[in-house]
C-alpha positions as CSV (number, residue, x, y, z in Angstrom):
1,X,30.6,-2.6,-53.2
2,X,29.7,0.2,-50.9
3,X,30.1,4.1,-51.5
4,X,30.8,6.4,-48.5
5,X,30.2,10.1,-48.9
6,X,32.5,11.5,-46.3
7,X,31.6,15.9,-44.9
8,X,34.6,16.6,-44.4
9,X,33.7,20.4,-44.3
10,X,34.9,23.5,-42.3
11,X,31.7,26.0,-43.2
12,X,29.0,27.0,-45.1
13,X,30.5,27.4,-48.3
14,X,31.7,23.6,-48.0
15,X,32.4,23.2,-51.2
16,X,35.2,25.5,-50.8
17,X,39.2,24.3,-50.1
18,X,39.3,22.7,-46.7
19,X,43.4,22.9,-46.7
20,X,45.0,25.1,-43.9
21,X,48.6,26.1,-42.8
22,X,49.9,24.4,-39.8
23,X,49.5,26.3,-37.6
24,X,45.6,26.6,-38.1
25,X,43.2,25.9,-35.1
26,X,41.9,23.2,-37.6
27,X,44.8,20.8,-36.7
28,X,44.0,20.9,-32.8
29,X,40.6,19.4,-33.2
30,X,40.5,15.6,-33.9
31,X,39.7,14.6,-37.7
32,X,38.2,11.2,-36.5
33,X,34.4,10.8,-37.1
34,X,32.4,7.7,-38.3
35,X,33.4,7.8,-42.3
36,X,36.7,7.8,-41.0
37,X,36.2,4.9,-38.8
38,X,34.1,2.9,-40.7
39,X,35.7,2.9,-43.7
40,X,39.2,2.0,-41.7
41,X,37.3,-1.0,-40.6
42,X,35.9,-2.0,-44.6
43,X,39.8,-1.4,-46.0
44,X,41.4,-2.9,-42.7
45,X,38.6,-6.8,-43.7
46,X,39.2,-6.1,-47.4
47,X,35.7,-5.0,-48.3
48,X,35.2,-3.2,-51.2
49,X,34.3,0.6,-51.3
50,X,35.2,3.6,-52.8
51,X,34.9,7.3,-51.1
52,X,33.0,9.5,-52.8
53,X,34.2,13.5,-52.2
54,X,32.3,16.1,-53.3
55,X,34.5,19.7,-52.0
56,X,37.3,21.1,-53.2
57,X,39.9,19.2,-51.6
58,X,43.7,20.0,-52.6
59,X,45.0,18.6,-49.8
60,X,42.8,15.4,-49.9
61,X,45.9,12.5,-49.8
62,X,47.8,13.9,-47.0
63,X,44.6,14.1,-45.0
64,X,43.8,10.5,-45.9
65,X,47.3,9.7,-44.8
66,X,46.6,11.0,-41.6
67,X,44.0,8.5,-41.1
68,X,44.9,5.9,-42.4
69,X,42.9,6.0,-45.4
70,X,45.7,6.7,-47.9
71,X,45.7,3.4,-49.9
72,X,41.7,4.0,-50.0
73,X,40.3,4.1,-53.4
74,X,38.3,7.4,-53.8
75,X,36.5,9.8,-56.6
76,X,36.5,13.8,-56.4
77,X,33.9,15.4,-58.1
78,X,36.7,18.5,-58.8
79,X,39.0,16.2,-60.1
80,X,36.5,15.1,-62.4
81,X,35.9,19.2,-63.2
82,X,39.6,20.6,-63.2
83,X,40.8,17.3,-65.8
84,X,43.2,16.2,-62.9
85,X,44.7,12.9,-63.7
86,X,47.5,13.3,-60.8
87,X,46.9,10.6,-57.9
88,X,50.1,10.6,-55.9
89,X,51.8,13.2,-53.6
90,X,54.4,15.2,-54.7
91,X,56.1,17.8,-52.6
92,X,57.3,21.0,-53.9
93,X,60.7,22.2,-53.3
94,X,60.2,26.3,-53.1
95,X,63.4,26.2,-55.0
96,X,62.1,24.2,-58.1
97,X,59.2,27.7,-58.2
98,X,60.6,30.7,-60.8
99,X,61.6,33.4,-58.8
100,X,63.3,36.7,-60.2
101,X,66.8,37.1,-59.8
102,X,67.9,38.5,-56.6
103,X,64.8,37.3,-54.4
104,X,65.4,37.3,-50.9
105,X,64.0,34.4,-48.7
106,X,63.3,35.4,-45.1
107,X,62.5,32.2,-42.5
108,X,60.1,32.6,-39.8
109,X,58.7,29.9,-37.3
110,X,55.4,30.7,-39.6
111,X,56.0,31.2,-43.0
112,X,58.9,32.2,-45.7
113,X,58.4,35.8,-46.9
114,X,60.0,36.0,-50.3
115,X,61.2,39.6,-51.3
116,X,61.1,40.3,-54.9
117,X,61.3,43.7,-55.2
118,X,60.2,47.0,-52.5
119,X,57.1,47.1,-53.3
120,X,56.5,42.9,-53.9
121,X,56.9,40.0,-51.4
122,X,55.2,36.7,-51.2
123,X,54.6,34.6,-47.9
124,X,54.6,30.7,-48.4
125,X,52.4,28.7,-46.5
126,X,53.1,25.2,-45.2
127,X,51.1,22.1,-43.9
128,X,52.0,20.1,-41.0
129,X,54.4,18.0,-43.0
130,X,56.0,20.5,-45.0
131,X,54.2,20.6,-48.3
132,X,53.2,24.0,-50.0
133,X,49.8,24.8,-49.0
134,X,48.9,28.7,-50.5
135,X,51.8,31.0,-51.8
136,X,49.9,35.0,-51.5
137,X,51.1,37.8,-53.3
138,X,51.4,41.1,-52.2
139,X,52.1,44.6,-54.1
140,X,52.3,47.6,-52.2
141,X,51.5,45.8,-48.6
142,X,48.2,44.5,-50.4
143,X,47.8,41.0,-51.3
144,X,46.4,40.5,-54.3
145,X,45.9,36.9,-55.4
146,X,46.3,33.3,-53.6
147,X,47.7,30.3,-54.8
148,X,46.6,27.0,-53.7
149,X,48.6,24.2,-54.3
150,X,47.3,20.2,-54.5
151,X,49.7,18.0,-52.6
152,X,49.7,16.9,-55.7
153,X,52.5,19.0,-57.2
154,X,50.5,22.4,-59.2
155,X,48.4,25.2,-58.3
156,X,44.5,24.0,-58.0
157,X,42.7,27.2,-57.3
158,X,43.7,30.9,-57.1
159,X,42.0,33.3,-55.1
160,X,41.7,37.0,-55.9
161,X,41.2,39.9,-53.9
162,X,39.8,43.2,-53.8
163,X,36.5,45.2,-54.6
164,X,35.6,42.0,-56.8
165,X,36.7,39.1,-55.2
166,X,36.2,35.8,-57.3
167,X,38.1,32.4,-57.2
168,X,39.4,30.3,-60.2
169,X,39.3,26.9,-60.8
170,X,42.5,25.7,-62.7
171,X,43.5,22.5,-64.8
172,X,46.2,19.9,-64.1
173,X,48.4,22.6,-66.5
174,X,47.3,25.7,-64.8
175,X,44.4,26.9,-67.2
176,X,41.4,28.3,-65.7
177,X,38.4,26.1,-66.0
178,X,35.9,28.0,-63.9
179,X,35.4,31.0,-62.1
180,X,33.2,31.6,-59.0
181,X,32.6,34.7,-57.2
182,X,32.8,35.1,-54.0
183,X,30.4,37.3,-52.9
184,X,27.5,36.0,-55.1
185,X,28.5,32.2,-55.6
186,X,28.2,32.6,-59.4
187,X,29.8,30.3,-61.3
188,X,31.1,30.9,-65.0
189,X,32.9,28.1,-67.4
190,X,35.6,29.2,-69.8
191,X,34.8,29.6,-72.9
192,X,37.4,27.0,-73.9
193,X,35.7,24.2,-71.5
194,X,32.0,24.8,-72.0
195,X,31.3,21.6,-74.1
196,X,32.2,19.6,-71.2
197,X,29.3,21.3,-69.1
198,X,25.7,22.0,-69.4
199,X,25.7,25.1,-69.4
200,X,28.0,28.6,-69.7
201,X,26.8,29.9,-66.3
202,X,25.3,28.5,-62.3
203,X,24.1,30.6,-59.7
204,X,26.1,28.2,-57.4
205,X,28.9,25.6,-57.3
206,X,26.7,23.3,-55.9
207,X,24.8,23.1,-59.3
208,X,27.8,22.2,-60.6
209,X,28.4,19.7,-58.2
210,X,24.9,18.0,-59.0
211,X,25.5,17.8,-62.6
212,X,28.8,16.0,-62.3
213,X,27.7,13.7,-59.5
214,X,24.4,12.9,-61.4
215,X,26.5,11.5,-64.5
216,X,28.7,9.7,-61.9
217,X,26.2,7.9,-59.6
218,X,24.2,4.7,-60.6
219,X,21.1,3.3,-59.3
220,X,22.6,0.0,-57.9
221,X,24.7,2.0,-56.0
222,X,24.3,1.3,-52.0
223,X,25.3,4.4,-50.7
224,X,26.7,5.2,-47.1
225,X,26.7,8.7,-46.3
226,X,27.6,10.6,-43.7
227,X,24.3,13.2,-42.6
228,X,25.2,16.7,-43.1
229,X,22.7,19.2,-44.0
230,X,24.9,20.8,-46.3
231,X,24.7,18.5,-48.9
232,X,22.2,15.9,-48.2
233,X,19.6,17.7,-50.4
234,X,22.1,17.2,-52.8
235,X,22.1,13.5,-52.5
236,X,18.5,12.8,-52.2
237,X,17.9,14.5,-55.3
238,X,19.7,12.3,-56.9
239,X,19.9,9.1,-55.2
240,X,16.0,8.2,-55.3
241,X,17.0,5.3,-56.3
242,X,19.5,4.5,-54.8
243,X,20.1,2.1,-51.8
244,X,21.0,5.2,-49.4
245,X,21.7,5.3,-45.8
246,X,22.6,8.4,-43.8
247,X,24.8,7.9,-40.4
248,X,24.3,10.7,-37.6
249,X,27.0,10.7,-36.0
250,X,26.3,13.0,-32.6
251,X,29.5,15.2,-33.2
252,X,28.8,16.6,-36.2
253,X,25.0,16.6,-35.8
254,X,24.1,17.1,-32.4
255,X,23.6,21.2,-32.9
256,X,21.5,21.0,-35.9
257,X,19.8,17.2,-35.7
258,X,15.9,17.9,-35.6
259,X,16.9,20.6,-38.5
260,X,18.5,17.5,-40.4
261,X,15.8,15.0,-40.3
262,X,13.5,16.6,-43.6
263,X,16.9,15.9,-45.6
264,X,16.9,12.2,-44.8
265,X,13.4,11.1,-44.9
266,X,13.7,9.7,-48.7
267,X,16.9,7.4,-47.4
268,X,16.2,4.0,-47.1
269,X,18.3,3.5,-43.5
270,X,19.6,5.5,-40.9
271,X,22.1,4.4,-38.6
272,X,23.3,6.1,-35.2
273,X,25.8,6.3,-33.1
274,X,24.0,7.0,-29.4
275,X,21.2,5.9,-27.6
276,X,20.0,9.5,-27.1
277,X,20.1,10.2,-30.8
278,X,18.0,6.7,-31.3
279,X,15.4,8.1,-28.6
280,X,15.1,11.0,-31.0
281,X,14.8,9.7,-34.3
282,X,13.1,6.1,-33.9
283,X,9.6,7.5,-34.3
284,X,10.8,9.5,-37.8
285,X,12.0,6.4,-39.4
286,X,11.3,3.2,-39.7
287,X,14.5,1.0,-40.8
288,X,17.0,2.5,-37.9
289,X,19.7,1.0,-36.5
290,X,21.7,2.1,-33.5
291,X,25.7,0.7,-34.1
292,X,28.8,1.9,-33.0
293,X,31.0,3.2,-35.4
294,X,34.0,2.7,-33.7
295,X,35.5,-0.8,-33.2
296,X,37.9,-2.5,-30.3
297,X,41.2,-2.7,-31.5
298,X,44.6,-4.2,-29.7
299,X,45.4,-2.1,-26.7
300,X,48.1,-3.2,-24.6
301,X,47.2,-2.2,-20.9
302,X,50.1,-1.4,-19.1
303,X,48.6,-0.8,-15.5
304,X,49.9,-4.6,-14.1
305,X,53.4,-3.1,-14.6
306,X,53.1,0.2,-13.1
307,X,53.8,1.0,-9.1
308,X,51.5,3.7,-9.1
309,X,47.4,3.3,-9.7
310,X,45.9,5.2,-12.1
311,X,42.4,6.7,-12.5
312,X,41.0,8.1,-15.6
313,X,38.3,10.9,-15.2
314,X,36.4,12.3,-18.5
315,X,35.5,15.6,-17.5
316,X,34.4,16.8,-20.6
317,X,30.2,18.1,-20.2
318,X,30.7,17.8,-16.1
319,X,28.9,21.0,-14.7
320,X,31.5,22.6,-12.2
321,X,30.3,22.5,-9.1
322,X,29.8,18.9,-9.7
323,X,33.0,18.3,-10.9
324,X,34.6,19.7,-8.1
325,X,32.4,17.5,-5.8
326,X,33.4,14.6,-7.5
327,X,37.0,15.6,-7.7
328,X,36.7,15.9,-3.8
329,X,35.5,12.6,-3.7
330,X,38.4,11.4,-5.7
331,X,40.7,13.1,-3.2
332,X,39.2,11.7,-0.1
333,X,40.1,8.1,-1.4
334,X,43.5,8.2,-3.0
335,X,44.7,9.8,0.4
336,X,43.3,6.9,2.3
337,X,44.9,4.5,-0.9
338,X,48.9,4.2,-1.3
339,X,50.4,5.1,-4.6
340,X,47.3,6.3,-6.2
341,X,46.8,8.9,-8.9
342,X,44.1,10.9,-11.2
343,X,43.9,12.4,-14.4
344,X,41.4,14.6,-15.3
345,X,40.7,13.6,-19.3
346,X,39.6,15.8,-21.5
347,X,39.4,16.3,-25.7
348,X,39.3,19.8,-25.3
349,X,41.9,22.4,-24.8
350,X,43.2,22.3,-20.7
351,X,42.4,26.3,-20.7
352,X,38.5,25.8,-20.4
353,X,39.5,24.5,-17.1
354,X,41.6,26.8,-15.7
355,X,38.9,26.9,-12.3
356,X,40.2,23.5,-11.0
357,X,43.9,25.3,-11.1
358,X,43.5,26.3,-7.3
359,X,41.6,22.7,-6.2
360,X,44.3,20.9,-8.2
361,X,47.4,23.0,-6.4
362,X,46.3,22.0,-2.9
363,X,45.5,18.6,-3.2
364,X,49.2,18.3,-5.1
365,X,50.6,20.3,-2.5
366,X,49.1,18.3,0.2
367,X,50.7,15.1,-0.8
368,X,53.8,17.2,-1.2
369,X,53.9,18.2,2.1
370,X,53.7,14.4,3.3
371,X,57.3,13.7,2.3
372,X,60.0,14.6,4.7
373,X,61.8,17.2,4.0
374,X,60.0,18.3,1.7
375,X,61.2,21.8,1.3
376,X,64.2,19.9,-0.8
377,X,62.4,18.6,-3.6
378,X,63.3,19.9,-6.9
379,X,60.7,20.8,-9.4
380,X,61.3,17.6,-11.0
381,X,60.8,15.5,-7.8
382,X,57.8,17.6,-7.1
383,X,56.1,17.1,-10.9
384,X,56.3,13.4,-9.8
385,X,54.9,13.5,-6.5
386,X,51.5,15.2,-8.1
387,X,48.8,13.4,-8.0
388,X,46.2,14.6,-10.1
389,X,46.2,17.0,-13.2
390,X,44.3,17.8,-16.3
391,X,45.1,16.6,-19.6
392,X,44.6,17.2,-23.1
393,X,43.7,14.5,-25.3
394,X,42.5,16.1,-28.9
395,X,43.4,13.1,-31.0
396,X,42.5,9.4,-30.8
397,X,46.2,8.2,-30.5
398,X,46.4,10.5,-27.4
399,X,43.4,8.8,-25.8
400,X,44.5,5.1,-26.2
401,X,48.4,6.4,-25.1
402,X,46.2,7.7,-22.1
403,X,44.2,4.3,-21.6
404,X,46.8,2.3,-21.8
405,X,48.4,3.4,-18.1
406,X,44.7,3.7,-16.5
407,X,43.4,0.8,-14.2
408,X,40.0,2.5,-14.2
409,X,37.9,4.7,-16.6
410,X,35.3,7.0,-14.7
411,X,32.7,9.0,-17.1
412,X,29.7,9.9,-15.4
413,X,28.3,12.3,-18.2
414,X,24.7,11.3,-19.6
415,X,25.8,10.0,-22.4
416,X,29.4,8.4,-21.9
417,X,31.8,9.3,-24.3
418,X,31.9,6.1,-27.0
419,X,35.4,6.3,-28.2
420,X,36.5,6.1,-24.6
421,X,34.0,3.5,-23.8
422,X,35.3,1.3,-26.8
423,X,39.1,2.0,-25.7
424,X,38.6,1.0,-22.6
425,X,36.6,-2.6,-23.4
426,X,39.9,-3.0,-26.1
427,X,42.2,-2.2,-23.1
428,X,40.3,-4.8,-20.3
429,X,40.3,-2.1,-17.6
430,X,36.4,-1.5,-15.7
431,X,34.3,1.8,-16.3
432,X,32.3,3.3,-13.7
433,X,29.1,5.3,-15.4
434,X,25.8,6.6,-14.3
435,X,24.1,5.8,-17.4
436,X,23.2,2.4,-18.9
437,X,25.0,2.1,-22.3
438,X,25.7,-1.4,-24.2
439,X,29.1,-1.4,-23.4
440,X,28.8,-2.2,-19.8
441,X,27.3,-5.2,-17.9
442,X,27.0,-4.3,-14.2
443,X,29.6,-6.1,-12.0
444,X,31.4,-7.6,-14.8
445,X,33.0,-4.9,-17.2
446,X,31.8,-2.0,-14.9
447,X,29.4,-0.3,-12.3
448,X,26.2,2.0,-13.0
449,X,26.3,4.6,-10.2
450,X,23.1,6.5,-10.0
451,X,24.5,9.3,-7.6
452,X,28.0,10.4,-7.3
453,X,27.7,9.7,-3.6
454,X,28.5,6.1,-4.8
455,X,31.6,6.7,-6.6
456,X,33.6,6.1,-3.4
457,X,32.0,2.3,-3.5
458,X,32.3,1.6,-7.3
459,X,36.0,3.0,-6.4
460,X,36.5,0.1,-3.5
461,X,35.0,-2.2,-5.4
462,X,37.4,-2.4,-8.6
463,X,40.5,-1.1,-6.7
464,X,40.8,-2.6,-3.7
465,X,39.5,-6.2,-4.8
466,X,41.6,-7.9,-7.4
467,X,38.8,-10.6,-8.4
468,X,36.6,-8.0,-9.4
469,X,39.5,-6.4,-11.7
470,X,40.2,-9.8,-13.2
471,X,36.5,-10.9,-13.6
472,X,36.0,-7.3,-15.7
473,X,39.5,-7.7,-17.6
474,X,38.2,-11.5,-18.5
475,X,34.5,-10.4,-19.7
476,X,35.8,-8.0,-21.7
477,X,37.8,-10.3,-23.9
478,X,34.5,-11.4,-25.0
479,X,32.9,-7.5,-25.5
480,X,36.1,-7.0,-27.7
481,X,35.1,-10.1,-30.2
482,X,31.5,-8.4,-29.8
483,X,32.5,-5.2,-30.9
484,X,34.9,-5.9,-33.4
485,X,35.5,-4.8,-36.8
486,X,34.3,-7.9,-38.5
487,X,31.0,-7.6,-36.5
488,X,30.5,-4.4,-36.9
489,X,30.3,-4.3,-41.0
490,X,28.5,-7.6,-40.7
491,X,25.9,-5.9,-38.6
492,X,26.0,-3.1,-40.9
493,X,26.2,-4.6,-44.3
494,X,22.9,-7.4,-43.3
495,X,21.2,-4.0,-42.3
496,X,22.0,-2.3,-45.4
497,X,20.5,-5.7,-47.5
498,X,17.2,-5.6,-45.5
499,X,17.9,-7.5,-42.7
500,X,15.5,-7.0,-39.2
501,X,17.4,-5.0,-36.7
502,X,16.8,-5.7,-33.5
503,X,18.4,-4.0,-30.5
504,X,21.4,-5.4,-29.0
505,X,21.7,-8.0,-32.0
């Protein structure tokens, strides 16, 4: 049985809540990383595991619903500290809280402001399904105290404000178990619970994280964690013996890896995610393994039923003045090509590329200008008649709904982006890159450009030539057995047990 310890944190003070209202940035950003992933692929083949979760998590089976994760067995350290026996949802109606006669409830698109009296109002926050996520509670236009509820039915955690700001922890029944201060990070047990801890006072959560975790873990564990610098100290120092192996996954530790690797040198594996990372860390460590942590899945290509050609572009990481020379290349051959058209992919918001606007308008408005009488069109006829724009893809399900209409996938960053590499191998359609990765065999599932001069080529050569197009959409059948789930955790698990690791196993 395998334990993944997920970091699914938002700061510093990662210990801390990670549930936000709706209309948070939080929920525009993709929740998808490799604990995510690989443990989809252990429950998806029946192998056992349990997630391990260390923060303060109220809102921790809605998230795993999100991914998929939901029937997922799992232990929370705060559960474990707050007595919380409670394991599935429960919504609360706002009607079933105690409110003083004559309270006024006031809807907005962003909250409900509850009036109570003229000097006392409440505003109730709400998650992206409708549960309770903090009620705060104002006097005099100042809020004084936050309630956090668990989607779990009760009030978790309430926050206080002011010159002393400080947090308590409470029971299943609403009792206050610890309290931490904010400013200082001092933690102090009620006198009521302090036979269940070692001691009355911590200078930090995170002690009381480590002494709760330490009574938890056993030795035979074999321990998948996700590399965070947060809280792998924690884990070494308890873990020693331990079969451990920390997964850097570039997303989360690209901006802070060379920081990371003194927290991992007493883990007996690492695995990785990128060639680039691998380049970095095969000289710190000597049982390493390079895997991806995503796996092909069913995707239904759509592009043989379609009139109109399309041509994915990742821009994501493109330097603009190369981007727009490759967007002019692009141009240049879907108006020489009938019924062709591009979209400019990205997982980032559409505004950080507001300086293709003007490039974008005239090549749209030149194929505009082809029809007759064009001067007629509606707006609607006209939204049709574009041929390339950018769009937005922040969560996986966007990507593959993307995929599945492409008959090409261009991504000529450095490192091209996995995911999209993967989704394209599940949906048979040829890449085009400028960087050998494992997931492309020249002139079979895809072409290695080495300038962008040869785009135009690559672009002949899969879209002009059906045999080509077949020959990748058949070799890929096989890349997709390759890269399966099933492979994938029997890579991983013969790894974990010792096995040699040799590249491109």
């Amino acid at each position: 049985m395998k334990y993944f310890v997920p970091a699914w944190y938002i700061d510093k003070k990662w210990w801390r809540s990670h549930a936000r209202p709706y209309y948070d940035n939080v929920y525009s950003k993709s929740e998808f990383d490799d604990m995510v992933s690989l443990m989809g692929m252990y429950f998806r083949n029946n192998s056992k595991f349990k997630m391990l979760i260390l923060n303060h998590f109220p809102d921790l089976r809605t998230f795993l619903h999100r991914n998929q994760l939901f029937e997922c067995s799992y232990w929370s350290v705060f559960d474990e500290i707050q007595l919380i026996q409670a394991k599935e949802p429960n919504p609360i109606n706002i009607n079933d809280l105690n409110w003083p006669e004559n309270t006024t409830f006031i809807y907005t698109p962003y909250v409900v402001r509850c009036i109570i009296s003229s000097s006392e109002f409440e505003t109730i926050h709400f998650s992206p399904i409708g549960y309770i996520v903090w009620i705060d509670r104002y006097l005099d236009n100042q809020r004084v105290y936050r309630s956090v509820y668990d989607d779990r039915g009760f009030v978790s955690q309430r926050q206080y404000y002011g010159e002393d700001e400080y947090i308590e922890y409470l029971t299943e029944t609403g009792e206050v178990i610890l309290t931490e201060k904010i400013e200082s990070n001092d933690v102090y047990v009620a006198q009521k619970f302090i036979h269940r801890f070692d001691y009355s006072h911590y200078s930090s959560m995170v002690e009381v994280i480590k002494e709760y975790l330490s009574k938890y873990v056993n030795k035979e564990y074999k321990m998948i964690v996700a590399s965070d610098i947060n809280h792998n100290d924690i884990l070494n120092s308890l873990m020693m013996s331990c079969n451990l192996t920390y997964s850097i996954f570039d997303q989360r530790n690209s901006h802070n890896l060379l920081e990371t690797i003194p927290t991992m040198e007493h883990a007996n594996h690492w695995v990785v995610d990128l060639k680039k990372n691998e380049s970095k860390l095969k000289s710190k460590h000597r049982d390493l393994m390079r895997i991806t942590p995503f796996n092909t899945q069913s995707i239904i290509s759509l592009s043989n039923q379609l009139y109109t050609t399309h041509i994915g572009l990742n821009i994501d990481d493109l330097e603009q003045n190369r981007l727009l020379f490759i967007i002019d290349l692009l141009f240049e051959f879907i108006r020489e090509h009938d019924d062709m058209k591009v979209q400019l992919m990205t997982r980032n918001s559409k505004s950080n590329f507001n300086y293709l606007n003007d490039k974008i308008n005239k090549i749209n408005q030149y194929f505009i200008e082809l029809e007759d009488d064009n001067e007629l069109l509606t707006n609607e006829m006209r939204e049709k008649k574009k041929a390339i724009e950018v769009i937005s893809l922040p969560f996986e399900v966007d990507v593959i709904q993307c995929i599945k209409k492409l008959r090409l996938m261009i991504d000529l960053k450095d490192e091209p982006d996995l995911f999209l590499q993967i989704c394209a191998i599940s949906a048979g359609i040829p890449q085009i890159n400028n960087s050998e990765t494992d997931y492309v065999v020249q002139r079979m599932n895809g072409l290695i450009v080495e300038h962008d001069e040869q785009l135009t080529d690559a672009l002949k050569y899969y879209l002009t030539v059906l045999k080509h197009w077949n020959v990748s959409r058949a070799f890929t059948f096989e890349l997709v057995k390759h890269f399966s789930s099933e492979r994938i955790i029997e890579k991983l698990d013969s790894f974990i047990e010792g096995a040699y690791y040799e590249e491109n196993l």
